[in-house]
VEXDO-141261 format. One record per atom (N, C-alpha, C, O): residue number from 1; atom name; x, y, z negated. Coordinates in nm, 2 decimals, m for minus. Example, Ala and Ser with C-alpha at 12.3 -4.5 7.8 and 13.67 -1.06 7.14 Angstrom:
<sites>
pos,site,xx,yy,zz
1,N,1.32,m0.57,m0.78
1,CA,1.23,m0.45,m0.78
1,C,1.32,m0.33,m0.78
1,O,1.42,m0.33,m0.85
2,N,1.28,m0.22,m0.71
2,CA,1.37,m0.11,m0.71
2,C,1.29,0.00,m0.79
2,O,1.34,0.11,m0.80
</sites>
This chain:
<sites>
pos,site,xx,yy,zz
1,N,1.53,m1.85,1.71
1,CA,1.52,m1.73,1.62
1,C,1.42,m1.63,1.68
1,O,1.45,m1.57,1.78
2,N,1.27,m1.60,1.58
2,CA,1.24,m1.52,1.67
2,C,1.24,m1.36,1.62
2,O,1.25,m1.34,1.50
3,N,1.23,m1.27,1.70
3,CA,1.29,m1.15,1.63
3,C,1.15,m1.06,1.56
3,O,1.16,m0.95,1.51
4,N,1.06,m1.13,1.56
4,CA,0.95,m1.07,1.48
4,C,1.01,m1.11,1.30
4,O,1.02,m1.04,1.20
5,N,1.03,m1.26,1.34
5,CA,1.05,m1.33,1.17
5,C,1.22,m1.29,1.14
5,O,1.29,m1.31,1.03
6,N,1.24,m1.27,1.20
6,CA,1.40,m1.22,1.15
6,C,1.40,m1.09,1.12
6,O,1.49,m1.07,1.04
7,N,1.33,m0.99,1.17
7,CA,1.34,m0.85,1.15
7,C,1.25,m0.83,0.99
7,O,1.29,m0.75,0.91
8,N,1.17,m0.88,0.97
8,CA,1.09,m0.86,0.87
8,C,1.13,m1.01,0.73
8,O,1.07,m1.03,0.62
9,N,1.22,m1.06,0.77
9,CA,1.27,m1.13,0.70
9,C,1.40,m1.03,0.61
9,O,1.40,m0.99,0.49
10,N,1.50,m1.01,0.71
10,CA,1.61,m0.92,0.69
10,C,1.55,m0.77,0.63
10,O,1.63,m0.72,0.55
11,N,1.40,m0.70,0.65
11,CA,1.38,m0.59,0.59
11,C,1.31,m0.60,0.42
11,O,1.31,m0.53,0.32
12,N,1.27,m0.72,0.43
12,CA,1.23,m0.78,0.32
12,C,1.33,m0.82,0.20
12,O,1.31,m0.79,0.08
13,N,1.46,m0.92,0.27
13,CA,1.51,m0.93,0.18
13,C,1.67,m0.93,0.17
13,O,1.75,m1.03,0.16
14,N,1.73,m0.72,0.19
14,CA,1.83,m0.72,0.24
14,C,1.88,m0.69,0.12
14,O,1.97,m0.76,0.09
15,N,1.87,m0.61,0.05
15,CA,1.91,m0.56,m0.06
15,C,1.86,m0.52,m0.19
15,O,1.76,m0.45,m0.18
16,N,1.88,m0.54,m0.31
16,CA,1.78,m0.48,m0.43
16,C,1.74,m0.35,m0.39
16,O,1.62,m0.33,m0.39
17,N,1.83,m0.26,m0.37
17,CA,1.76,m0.11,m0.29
17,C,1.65,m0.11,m0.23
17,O,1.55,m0.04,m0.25
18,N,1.67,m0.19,m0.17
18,CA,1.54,m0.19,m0.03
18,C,1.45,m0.20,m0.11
18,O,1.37,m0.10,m0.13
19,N,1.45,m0.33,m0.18
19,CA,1.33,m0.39,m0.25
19,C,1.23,m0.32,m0.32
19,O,1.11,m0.34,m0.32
20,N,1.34,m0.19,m0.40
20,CA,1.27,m0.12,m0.52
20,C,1.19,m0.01,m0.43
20,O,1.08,0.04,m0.45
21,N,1.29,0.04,m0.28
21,CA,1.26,0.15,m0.27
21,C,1.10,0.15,m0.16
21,O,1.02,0.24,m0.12
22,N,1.10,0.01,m0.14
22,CA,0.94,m0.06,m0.07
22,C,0.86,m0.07,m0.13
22,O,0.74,m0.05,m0.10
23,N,0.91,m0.12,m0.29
23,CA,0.80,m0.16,m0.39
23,C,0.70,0.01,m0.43
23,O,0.58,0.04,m0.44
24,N,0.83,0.10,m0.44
24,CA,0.74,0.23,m0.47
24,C,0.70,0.25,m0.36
24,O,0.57,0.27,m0.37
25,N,0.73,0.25,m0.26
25,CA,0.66,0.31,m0.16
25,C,0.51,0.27,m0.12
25,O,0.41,0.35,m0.10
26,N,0.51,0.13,m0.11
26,CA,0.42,0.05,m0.16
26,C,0.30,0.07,m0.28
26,O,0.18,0.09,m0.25
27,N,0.36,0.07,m0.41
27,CA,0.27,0.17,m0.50
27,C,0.18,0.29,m0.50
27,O,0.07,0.31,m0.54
28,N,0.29,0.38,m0.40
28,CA,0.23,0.49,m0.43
28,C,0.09,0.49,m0.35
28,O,m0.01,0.52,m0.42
29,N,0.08,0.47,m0.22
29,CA,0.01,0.44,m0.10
29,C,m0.15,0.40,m0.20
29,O,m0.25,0.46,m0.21
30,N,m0.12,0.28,m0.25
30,CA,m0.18,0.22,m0.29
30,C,m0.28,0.24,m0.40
30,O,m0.39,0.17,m0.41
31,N,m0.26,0.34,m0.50
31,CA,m0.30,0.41,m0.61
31,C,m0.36,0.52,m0.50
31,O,m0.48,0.52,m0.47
32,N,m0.33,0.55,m0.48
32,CA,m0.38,0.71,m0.34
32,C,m0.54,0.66,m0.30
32,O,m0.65,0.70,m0.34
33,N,m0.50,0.53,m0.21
33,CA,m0.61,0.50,m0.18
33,C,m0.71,0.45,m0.27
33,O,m0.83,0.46,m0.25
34,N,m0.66,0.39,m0.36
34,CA,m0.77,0.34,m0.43
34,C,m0.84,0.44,m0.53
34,O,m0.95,0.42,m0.58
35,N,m0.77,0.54,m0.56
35,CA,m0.85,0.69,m0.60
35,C,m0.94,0.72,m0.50
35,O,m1.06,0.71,m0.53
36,N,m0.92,0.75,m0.41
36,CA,m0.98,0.82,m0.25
36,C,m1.09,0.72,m0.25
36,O,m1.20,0.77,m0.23
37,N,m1.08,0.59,m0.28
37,CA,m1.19,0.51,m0.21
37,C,m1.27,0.52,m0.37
37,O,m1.39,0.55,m0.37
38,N,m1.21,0.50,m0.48
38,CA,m1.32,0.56,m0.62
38,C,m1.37,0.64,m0.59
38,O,m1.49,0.61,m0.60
39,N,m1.37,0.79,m0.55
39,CA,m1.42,0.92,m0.51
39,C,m1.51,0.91,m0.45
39,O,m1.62,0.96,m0.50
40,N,m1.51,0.84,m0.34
40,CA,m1.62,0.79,m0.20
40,C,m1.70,0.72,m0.26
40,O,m1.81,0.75,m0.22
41,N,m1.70,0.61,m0.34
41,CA,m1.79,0.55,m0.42
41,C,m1.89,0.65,m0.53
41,O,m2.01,0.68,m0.52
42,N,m1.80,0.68,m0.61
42,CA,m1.89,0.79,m0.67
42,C,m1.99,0.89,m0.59
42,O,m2.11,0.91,m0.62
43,N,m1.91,0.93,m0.49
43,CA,m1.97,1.05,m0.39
43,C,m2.10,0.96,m0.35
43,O,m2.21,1.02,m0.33
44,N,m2.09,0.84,m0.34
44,CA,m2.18,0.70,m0.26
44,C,m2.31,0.72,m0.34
44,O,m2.42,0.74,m0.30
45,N,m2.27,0.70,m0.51
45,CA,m2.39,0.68,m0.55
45,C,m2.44,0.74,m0.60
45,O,m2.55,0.71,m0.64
46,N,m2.38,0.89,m0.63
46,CA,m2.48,1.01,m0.69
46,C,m2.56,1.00,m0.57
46,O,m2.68,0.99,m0.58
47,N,m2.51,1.01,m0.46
47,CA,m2.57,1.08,m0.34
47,C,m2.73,0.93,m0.31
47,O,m2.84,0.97,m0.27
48,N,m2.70,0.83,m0.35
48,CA,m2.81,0.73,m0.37
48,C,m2.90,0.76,m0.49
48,O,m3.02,0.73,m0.50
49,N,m2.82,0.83,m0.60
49,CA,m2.90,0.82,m0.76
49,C,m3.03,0.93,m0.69
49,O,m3.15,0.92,m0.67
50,N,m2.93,1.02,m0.66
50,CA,m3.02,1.14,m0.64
50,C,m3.10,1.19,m0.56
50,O,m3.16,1.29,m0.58
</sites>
């Protein structure tokens, strides 16, 4: 048993709780950055247009 794959096995799939409350957590992170990194893109290529 090793305790890397047990601990992340058990945090993964301990309860529906967990599940939902990872999945948002997960989401949110996710939309954040991919705005922030839209921005930086934009900022990328006016800053090339112009």
């Amino acid at each position: 048993m090793l305790p890397g794959g047990g601990k992340s096995r058990s945090l993964t799939d301990t309860t529906p709780e967990f599940q939902g409350r990872s999945r948002q957590v997960w989401n949110l992170p996710r939309s954040a950055i991919a705005l922030t990194l839209a921005s930086l893109n934009i900022d990328l290529f006016q800053r090339i247009l112009i």
